[in-house]
TIVO-2410 file (N, C-alpha, C; in nm, 3 decimals):
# residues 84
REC num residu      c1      c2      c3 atome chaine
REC   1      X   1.527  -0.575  -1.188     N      A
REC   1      X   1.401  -0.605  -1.253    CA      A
REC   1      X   1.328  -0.708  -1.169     C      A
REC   2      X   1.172  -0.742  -1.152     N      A
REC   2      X   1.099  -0.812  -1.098    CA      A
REC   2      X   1.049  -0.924  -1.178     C      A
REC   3      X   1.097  -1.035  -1.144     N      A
REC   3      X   1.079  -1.181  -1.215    CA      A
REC   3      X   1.165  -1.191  -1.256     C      A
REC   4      X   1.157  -1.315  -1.353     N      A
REC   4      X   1.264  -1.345  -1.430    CA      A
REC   4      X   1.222  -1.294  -1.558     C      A
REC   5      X   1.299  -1.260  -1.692     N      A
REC   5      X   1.328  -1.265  -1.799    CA      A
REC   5      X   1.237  -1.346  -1.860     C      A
REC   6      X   1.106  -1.240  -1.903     N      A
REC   6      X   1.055  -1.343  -2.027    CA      A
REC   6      X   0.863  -1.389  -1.924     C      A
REC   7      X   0.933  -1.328  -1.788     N      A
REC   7      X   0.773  -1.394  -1.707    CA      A
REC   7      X   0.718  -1.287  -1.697     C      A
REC   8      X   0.644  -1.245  -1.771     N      A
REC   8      X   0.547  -1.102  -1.787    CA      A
REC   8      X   0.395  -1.144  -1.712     C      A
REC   9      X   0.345  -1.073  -1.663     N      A
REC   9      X   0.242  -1.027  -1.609    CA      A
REC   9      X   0.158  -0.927  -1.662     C      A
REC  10      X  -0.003  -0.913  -1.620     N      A
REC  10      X  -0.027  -0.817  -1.692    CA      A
REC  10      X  -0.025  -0.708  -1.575     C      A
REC  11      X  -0.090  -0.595  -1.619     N      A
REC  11      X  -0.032  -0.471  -1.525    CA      A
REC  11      X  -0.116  -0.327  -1.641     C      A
REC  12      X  -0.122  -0.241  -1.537     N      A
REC  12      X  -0.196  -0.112  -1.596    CA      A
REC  12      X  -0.110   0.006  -1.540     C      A
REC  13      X  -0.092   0.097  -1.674     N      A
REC  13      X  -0.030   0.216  -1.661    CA      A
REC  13      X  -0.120   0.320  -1.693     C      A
REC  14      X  -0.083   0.454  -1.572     N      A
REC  14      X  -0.183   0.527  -1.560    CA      A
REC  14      X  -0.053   0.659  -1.605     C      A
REC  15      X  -0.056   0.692  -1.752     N      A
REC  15      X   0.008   0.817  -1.785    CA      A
REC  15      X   0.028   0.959  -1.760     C      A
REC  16      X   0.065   0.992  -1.635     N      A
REC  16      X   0.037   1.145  -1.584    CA      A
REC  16      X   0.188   1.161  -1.542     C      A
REC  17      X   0.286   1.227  -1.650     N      A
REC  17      X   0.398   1.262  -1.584    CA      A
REC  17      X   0.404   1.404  -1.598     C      A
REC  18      X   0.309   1.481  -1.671     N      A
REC  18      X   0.320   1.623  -1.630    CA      A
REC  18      X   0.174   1.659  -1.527     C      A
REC  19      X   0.099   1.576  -1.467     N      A
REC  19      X   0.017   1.604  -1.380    CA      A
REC  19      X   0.006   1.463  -1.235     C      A
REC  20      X   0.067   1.551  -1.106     N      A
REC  20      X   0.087   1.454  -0.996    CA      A
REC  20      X  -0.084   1.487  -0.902     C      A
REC  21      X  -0.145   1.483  -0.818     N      A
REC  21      X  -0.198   1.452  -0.749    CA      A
REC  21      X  -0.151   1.431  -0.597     C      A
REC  22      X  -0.012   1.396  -0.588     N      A
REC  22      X   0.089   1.338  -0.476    CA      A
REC  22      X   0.135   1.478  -0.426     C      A
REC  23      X   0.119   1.527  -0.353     N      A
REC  23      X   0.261   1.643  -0.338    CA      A
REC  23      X   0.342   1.576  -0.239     C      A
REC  24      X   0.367   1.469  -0.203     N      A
REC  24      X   0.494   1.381  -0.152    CA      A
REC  24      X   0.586   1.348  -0.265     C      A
REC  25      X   0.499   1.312  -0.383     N      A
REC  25      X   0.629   1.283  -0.465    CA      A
REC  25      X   0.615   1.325  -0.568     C      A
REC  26      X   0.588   1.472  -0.584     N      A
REC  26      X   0.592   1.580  -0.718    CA      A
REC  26      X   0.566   1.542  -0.833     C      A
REC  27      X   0.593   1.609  -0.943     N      A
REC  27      X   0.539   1.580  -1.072    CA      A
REC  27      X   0.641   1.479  -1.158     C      A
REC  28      X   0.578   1.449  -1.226     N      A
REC  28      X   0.674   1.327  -1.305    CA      A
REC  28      X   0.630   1.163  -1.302     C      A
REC  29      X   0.557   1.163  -1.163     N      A
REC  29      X   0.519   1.083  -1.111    CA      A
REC  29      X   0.469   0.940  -1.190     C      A
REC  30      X   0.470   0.829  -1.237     N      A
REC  30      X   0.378   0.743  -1.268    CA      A
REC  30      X   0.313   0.645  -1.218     C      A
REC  31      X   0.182   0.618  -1.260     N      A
REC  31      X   0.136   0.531  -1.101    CA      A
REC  31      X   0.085   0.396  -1.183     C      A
REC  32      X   0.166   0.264  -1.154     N      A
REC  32      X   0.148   0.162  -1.210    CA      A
REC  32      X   0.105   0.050  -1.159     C      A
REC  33      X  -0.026  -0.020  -1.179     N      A
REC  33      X  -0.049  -0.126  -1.090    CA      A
REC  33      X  -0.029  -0.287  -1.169     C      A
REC  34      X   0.053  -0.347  -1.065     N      A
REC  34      X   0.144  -0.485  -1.106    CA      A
REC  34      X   0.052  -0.590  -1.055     C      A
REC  35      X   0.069  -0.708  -1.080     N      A
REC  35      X   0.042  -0.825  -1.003    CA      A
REC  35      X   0.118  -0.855  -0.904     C      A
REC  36      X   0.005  -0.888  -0.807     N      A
REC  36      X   0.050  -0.915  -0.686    CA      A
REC  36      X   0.139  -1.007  -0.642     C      A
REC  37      X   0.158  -1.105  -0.755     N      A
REC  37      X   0.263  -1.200  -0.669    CA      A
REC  37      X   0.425  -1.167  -0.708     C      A
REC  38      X   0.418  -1.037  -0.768     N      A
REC  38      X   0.498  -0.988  -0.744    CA      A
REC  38      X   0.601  -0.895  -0.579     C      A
REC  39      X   0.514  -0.881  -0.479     N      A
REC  39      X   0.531  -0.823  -0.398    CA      A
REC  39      X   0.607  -0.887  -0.277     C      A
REC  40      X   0.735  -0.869  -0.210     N      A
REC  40      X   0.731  -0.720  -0.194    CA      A
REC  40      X   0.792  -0.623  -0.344     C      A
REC  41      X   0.754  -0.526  -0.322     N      A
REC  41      X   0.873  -0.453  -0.375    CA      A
REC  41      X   0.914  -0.340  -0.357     C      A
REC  42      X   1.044  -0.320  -0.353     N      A
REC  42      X   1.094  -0.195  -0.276    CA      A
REC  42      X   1.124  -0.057  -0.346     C      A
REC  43      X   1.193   0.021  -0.294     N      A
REC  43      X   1.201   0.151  -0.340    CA      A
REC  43      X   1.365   0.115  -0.457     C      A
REC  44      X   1.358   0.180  -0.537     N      A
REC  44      X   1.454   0.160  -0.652    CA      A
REC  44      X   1.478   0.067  -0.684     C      A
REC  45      X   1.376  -0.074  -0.685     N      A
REC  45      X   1.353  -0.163  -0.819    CA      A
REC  45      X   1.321  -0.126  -0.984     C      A
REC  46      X   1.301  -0.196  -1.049     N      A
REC  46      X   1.282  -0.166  -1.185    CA      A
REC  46      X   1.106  -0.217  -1.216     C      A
REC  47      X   1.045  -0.172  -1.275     N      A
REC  47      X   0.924  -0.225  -1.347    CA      A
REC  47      X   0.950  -0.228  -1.494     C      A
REC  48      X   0.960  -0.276  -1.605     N      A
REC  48      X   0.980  -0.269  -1.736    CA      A
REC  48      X   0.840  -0.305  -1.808     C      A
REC  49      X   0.810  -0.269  -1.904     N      A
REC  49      X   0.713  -0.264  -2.026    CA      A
REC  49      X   0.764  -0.438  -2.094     C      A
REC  50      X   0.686  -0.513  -2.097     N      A
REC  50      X   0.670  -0.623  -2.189    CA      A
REC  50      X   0.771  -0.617  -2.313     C      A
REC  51      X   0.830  -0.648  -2.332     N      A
REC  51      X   0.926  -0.623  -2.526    CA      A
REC  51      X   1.047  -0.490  -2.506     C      A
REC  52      X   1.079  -0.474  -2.389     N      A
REC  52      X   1.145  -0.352  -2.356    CA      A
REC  52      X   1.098  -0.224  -2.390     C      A
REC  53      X   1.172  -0.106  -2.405     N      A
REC  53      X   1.140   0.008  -2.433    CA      A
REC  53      X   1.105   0.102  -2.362     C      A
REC  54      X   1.042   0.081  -2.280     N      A
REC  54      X   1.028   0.146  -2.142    CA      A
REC  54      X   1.025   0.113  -1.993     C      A
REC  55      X   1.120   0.178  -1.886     N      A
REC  55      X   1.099   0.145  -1.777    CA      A
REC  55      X   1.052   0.237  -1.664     C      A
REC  56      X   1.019   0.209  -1.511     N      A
REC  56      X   1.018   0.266  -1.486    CA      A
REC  56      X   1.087   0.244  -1.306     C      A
REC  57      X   1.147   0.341  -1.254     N      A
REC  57      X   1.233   0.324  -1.151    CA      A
REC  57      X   1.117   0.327  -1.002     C      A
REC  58      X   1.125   0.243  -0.915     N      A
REC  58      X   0.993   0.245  -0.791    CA      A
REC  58      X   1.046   0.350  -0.716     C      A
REC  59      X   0.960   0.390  -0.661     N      A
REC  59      X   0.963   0.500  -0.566    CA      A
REC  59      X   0.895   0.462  -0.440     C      A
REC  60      X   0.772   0.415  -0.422     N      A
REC  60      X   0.673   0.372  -0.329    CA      A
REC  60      X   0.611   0.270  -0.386     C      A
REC  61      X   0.537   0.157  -0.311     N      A
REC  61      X   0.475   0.064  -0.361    CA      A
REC  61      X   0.416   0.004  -0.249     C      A
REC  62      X   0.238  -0.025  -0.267     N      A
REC  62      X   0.213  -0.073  -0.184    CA      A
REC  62      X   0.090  -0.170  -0.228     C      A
REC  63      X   0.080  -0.276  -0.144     N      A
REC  63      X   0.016  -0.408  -0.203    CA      A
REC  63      X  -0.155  -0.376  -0.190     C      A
REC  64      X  -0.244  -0.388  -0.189     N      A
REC  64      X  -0.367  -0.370  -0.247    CA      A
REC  64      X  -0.456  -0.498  -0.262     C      A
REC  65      X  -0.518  -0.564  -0.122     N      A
REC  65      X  -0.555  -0.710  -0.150    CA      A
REC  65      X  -0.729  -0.641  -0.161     C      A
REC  66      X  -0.769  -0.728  -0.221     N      A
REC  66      X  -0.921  -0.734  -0.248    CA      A
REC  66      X  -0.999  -0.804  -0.112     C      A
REC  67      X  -1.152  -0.766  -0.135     N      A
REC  67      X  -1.205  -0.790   0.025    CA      A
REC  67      X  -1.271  -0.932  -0.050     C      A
REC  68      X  -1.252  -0.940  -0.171     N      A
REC  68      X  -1.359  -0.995  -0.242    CA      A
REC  68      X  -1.303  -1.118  -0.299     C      A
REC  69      X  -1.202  -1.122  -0.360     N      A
REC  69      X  -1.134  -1.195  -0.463    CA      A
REC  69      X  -0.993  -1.222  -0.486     C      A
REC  70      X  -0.900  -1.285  -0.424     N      A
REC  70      X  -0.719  -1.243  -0.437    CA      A
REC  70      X  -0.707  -1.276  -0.585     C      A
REC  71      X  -0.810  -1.288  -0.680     N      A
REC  71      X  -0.766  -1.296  -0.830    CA      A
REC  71      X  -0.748  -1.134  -0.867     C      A
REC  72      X  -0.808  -1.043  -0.813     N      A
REC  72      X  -0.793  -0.903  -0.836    CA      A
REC  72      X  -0.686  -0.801  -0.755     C      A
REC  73      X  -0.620  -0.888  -0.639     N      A
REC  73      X  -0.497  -0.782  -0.561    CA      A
REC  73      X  -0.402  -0.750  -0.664     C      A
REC  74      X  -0.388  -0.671  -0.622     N      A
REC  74      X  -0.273  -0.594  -0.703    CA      A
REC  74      X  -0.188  -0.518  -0.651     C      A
REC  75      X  -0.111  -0.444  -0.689     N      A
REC  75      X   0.040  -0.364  -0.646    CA      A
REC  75      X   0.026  -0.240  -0.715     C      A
REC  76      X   0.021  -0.127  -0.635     N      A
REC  76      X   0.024   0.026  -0.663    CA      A
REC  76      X   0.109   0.072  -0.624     C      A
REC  77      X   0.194   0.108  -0.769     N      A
REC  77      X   0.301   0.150  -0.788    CA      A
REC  77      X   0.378   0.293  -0.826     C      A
REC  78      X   0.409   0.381  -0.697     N      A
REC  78      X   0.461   0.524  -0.763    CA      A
REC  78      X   0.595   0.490  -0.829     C      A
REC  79      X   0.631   0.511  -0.944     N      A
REC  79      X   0.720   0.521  -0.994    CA      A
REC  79      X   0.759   0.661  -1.077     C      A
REC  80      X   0.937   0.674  -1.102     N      A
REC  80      X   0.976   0.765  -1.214    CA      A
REC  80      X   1.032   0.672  -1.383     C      A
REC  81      X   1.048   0.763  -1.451     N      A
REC  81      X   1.113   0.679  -1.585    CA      A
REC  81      X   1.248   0.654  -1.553     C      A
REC  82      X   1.280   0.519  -1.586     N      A
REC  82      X   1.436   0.448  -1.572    CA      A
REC  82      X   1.506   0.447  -1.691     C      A
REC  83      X   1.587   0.442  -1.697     N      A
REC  83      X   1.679   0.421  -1.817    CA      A
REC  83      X   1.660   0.216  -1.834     C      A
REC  84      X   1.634   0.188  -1.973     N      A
REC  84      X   1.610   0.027  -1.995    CA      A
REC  84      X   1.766  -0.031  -1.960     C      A
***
């Protein structure tokens, strides 16, 4: 998991696991963008949902700085669903 226990961030999930866009990394796909000071992060880390319940396993991830503002970089995240 990324952070510690309890240090949540906010973050946006984009719900398309029966429609990919990727044909590198097929359907199932979810594409989640984290805060940046989270980064690096690698391939088969964990991302988890706030209060548990859902996770999701990384696949690709790549950092995303703003031309404008580092209050807006962020982390775009291909992920699959993990077991919590």
């Amino acid at each position: 998991m990324l952070g510690e226990a309890g240090e949540w961030k906010p973050g946006r999930i984009v719900a398309r696991p029966d429609v990919d866009g990727d044909g590198d990394t097929g359907p199932g796909i979810w594409v989640l963008a984290v805060d940046a000071s989270w980064w690096p992060i690698a391939a088969a880390d964990q991302v988890a949902v706030q209060g548990g319940g859902q996770a999701w396993a990384v696949i690709r991830a790549s950092l995303r700085p703003s031309d404008f503002d580092p209050a807006i970089d962020y982390i775009r995240v291909e992920a699959s669903p993990a077991d919590v």
